[in-house]
N, C-alpha and C positions, 0 to 999 in steps of 0.2 A: 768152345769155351773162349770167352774173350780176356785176352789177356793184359795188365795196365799196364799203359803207356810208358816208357821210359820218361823215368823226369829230366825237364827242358834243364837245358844249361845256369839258367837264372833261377829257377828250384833248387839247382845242387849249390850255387854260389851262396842264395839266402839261409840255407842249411849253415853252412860251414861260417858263414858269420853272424850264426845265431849262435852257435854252438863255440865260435868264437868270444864271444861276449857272455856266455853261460862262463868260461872258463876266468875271464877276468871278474866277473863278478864273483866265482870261487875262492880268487885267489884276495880278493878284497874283504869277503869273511874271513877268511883263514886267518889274517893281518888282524883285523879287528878283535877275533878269537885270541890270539897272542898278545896284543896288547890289553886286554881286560884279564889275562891270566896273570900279565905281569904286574896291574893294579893292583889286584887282590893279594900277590905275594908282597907286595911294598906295604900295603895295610895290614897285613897279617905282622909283617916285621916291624912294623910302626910302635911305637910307647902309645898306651893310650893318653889322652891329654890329662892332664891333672886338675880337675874344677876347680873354680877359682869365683868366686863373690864378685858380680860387677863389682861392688867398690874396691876390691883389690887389683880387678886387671883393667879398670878402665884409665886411660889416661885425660892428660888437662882438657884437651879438646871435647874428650865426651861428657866429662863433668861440666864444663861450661853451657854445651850444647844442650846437659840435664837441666843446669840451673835454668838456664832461655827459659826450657819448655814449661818447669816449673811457674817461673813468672807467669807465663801466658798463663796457664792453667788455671793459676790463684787470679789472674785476672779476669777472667774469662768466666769460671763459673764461681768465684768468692763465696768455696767453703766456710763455713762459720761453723761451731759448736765442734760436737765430735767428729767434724771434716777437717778440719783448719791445721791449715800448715803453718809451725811457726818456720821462722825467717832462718834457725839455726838446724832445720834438719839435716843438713849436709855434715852437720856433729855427729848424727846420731844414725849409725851405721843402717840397722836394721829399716829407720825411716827411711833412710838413700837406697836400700835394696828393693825395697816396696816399690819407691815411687821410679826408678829403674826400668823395672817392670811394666809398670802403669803406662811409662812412655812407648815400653817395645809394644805394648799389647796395641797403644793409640796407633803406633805408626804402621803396624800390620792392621790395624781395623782401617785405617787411611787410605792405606796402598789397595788395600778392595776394594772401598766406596769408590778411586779414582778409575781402578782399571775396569768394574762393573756398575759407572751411575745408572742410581736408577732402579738396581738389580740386586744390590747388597744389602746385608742388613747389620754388615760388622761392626755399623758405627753404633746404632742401636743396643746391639748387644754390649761393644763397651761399655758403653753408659751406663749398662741397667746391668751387667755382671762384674766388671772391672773397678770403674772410677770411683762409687762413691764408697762399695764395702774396702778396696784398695787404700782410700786417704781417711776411713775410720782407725783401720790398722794403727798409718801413720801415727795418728793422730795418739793413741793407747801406747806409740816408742816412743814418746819424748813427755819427758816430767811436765808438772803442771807447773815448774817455775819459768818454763819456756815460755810458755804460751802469754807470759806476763814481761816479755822484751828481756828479762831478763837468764840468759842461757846460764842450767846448770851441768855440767856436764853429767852422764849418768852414774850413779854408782857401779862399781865392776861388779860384775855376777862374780856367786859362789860357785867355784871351780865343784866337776863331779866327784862327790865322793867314791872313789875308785874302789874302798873298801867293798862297797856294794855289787858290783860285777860279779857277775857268776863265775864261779873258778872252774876251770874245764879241765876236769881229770879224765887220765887216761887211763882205762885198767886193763887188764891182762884176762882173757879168757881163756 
């Protein structure tokens, strides 16, 4: 019966610095395992954030940045009728949420046409899901005195009748 060979010195060397590098790759998960443990503990003890309305957390720069994109916008494809932006919707909160929106949706439909020309069809889908049913909305927040140069602010809404709420009793079984 034939028996194998003793392994050559340079067999046992490659061994032991495979198994050397098995070990630091071990210990490099292990690290990684600890540190996504102690993520999750930080987000677990985290507040959740509190929503907030672009037009309440946005600041000057992004509102300006809104207004830019606005210009372009109305310049660009000059809404008319129940598309038409008047000039004061930056009064009219629910208008400024909309068209908010409208710009995150253009600049995420952007950033795909750039990084897949050719291959996207996001800008497409803007157009024809976003922009025009988006700036009809607008269009239904802001009175009809607007649209005549002259801005009326809007009346306040009638707060909820609270009387109304279902009362949530607790009873005893």
């Amino acid at each position: 019966m034939d028996r194998p060979a003793p392994p050559s010195p340079d067999a046992r060397n490659d061994r032991e610095a495979l198994l050397d590098r098995l070990r630091e790759v071990d210990d490099r998960v292990a690290l990684i395992e600890r540190y996504l443990d102690a993520l999750d503990e930080q987000q677990a003890l985290a507040p959740e954030p509190d929503p907030q309305p672009w037009t309440a957390r946005a600041d000057a720069d992004q509102w300006t940045e809104l207004a830019d994109w606005v210009d372009w916008l109305v310049d660009t494809y000059r809404p008319a009728g129940e598309h038409r932006v008047p000039a004061c919707w930056p009064a009219h909160p629910g208008a400024a949420e909309h068209l908010a929106a409208l710009h995150t949706a253009w600049r995420g439909a952007m950033a795909k046409e750039t990084a897949e020309p050719g291959l996207s069809e996001a800008s497409a889908y803007w157009h024809d899901r976003f922009l025009w049913p988006l700036l009809a909305r607008v269009r239904a927040m802001v009175p009809n005195d607007c649209l005549n140069l002259a801005h009326r602010p809007p009346d306040p809404p009638d707060p909820t009748d609270r009387n109304l709420l279902p009362q949530m009793h607790t009873s005893a079984y």
